[in-house]
C-alpha positions in Angstrom: -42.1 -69.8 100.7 -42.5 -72.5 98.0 -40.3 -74.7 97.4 -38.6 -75.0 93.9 -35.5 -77.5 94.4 -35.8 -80.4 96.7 -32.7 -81.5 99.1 -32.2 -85.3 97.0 -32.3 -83.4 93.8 -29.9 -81.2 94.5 -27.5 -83.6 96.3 -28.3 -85.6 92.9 -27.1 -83.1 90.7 -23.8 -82.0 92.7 -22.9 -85.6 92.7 -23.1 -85.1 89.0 -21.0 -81.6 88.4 -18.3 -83.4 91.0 -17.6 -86.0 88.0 -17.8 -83.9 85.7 -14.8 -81.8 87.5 -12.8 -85.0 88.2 -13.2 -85.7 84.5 -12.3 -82.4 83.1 -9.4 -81.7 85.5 -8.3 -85.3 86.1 -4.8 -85.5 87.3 -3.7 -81.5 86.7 -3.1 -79.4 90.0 -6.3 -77.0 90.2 -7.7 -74.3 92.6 -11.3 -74.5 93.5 -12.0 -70.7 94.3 -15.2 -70.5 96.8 -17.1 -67.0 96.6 -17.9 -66.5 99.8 -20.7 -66.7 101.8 -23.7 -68.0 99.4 -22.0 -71.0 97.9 -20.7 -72.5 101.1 -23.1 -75.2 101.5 -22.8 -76.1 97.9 -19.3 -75.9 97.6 -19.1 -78.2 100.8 -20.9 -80.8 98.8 -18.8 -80.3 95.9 -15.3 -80.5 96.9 -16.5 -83.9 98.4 -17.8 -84.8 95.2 -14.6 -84.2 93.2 -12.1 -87.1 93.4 -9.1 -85.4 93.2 -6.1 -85.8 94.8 -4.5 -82.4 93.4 -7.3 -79.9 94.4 -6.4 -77.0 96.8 -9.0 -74.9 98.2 -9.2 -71.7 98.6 -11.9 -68.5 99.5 -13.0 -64.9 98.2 -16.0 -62.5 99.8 -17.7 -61.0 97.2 -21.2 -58.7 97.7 -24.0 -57.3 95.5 -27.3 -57.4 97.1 -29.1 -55.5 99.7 -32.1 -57.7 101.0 -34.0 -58.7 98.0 -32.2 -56.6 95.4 -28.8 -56.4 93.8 -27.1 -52.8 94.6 -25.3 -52.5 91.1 -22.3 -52.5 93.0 -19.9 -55.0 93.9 -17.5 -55.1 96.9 -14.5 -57.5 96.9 -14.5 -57.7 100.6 -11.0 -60.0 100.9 -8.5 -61.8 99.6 -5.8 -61.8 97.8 -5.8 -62.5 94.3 -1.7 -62.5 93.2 -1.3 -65.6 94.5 -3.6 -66.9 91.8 -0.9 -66.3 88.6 -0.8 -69.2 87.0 -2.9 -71.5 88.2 -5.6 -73.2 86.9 -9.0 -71.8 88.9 -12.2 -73.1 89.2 -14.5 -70.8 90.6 -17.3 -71.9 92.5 -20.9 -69.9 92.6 -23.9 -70.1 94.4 -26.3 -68.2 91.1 -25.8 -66.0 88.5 -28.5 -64.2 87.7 -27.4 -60.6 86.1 -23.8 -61.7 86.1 -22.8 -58.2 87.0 -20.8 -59.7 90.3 -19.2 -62.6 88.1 -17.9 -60.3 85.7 -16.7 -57.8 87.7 -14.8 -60.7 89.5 -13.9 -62.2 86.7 -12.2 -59.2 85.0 -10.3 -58.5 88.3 -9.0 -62.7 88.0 -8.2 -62.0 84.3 -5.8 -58.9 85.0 -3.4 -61.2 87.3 -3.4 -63.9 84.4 -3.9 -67.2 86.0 -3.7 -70.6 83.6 -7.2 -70.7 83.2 -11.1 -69.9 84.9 -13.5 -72.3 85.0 -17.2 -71.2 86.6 -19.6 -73.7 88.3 -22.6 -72.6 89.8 -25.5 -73.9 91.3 -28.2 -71.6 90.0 -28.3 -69.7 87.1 -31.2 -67.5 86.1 -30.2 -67.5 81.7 -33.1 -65.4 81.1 -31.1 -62.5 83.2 -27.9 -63.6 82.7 -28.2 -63.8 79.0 -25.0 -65.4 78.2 -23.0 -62.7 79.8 -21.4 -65.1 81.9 -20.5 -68.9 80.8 -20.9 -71.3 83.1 -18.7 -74.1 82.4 -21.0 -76.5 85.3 -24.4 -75.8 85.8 -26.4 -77.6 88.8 -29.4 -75.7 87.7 -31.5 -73.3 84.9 -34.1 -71.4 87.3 -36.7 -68.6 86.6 -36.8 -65.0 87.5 -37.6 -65.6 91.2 -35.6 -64.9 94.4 -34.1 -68.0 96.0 -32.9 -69.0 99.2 -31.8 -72.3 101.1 -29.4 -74.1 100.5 -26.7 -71.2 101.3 -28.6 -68.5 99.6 -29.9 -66.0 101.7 -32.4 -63.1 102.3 -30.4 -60.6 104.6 -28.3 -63.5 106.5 -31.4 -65.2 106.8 -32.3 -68.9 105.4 -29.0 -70.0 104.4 -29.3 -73.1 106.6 -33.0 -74.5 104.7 -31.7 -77.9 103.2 -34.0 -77.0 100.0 -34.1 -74.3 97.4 -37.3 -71.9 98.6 -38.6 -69.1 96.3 -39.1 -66.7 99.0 -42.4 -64.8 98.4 -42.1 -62.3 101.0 
């Protein structure tokens, strides 16, 4: 493992995307939509970061990968999006790489109409992602390299590194 994204940079740069929330939602109700499990850690830091007092919190299990690769597939794996009409969301990401999970999410948040979607994610890999997916707040830009720490895992493994690893396995 090398790593690529030390634990004071990152707590650094969350510090940073929390103001930039506050700023951009300032005193209008919003949702902060956590995809569950990779961006737990993260979004723990961010929601402290944000200084709002009309933030709500709420979760969603999404999956793509199997080990080291993405499947191609994504499974919604709970929740319930209806209660979402209407309401300004900010959804919270640990990386988009292909954006394939994003989007499919995404389309699925789109069809029960909510105010409006905001995305913030940690990681983004724009070589791979290619625009496909906007992120609205971006901790960081990485290469083509599989991550973990930090939340990210390999196979339920490594989420609880304070620092983002390349894993070279």
């Amino acid at each position: 493992m090398r790593k690529l994204i030390c634990r004071d940079t990152i707590h650094k740069r969350v510090q940073e995307i929390g103001a930039q929330i506050s700023d951009h939602y300032q005193n209008r109700p919003f949702t902060c939509l956590i995809i569950l499990k990779g961006s737990t850690v993260f979004a723990a830091d961010l929601i402290r970061a944000i200084t709002s007092e009309f933030m709500d919190i709420d979760f969603i299990r999404l999956s793509s990968y199997c080990g080291t690769h993405s499947t191609g597939k994504v499974e919604m794996l709970m929740g319930e999006l209806e209660k979402f009409r209407g309401r300004e969301l900010l959804v919270v990401e640990d990386i988009v790489d292909t954006g394939t999970t994003l989007s499919f999410f995404l389309e699925k948040l789109n069809e029960i109409k909510p105010a409006s979607i905001k995305i913030c994610s940690l990681l983004e890999k724009k070589e791979i992602n290619k625009g496909r997916v906007k992120i609205d707040f971006l901790g960081f830009d990485i290469k083509n390299e599989f991550v973990i720490g930090y939340g990210l895992d390999m196979n339920e493994r490594f989420r609880n590194l304070p620092d983002i690893m390349v894993y070279e396995g």
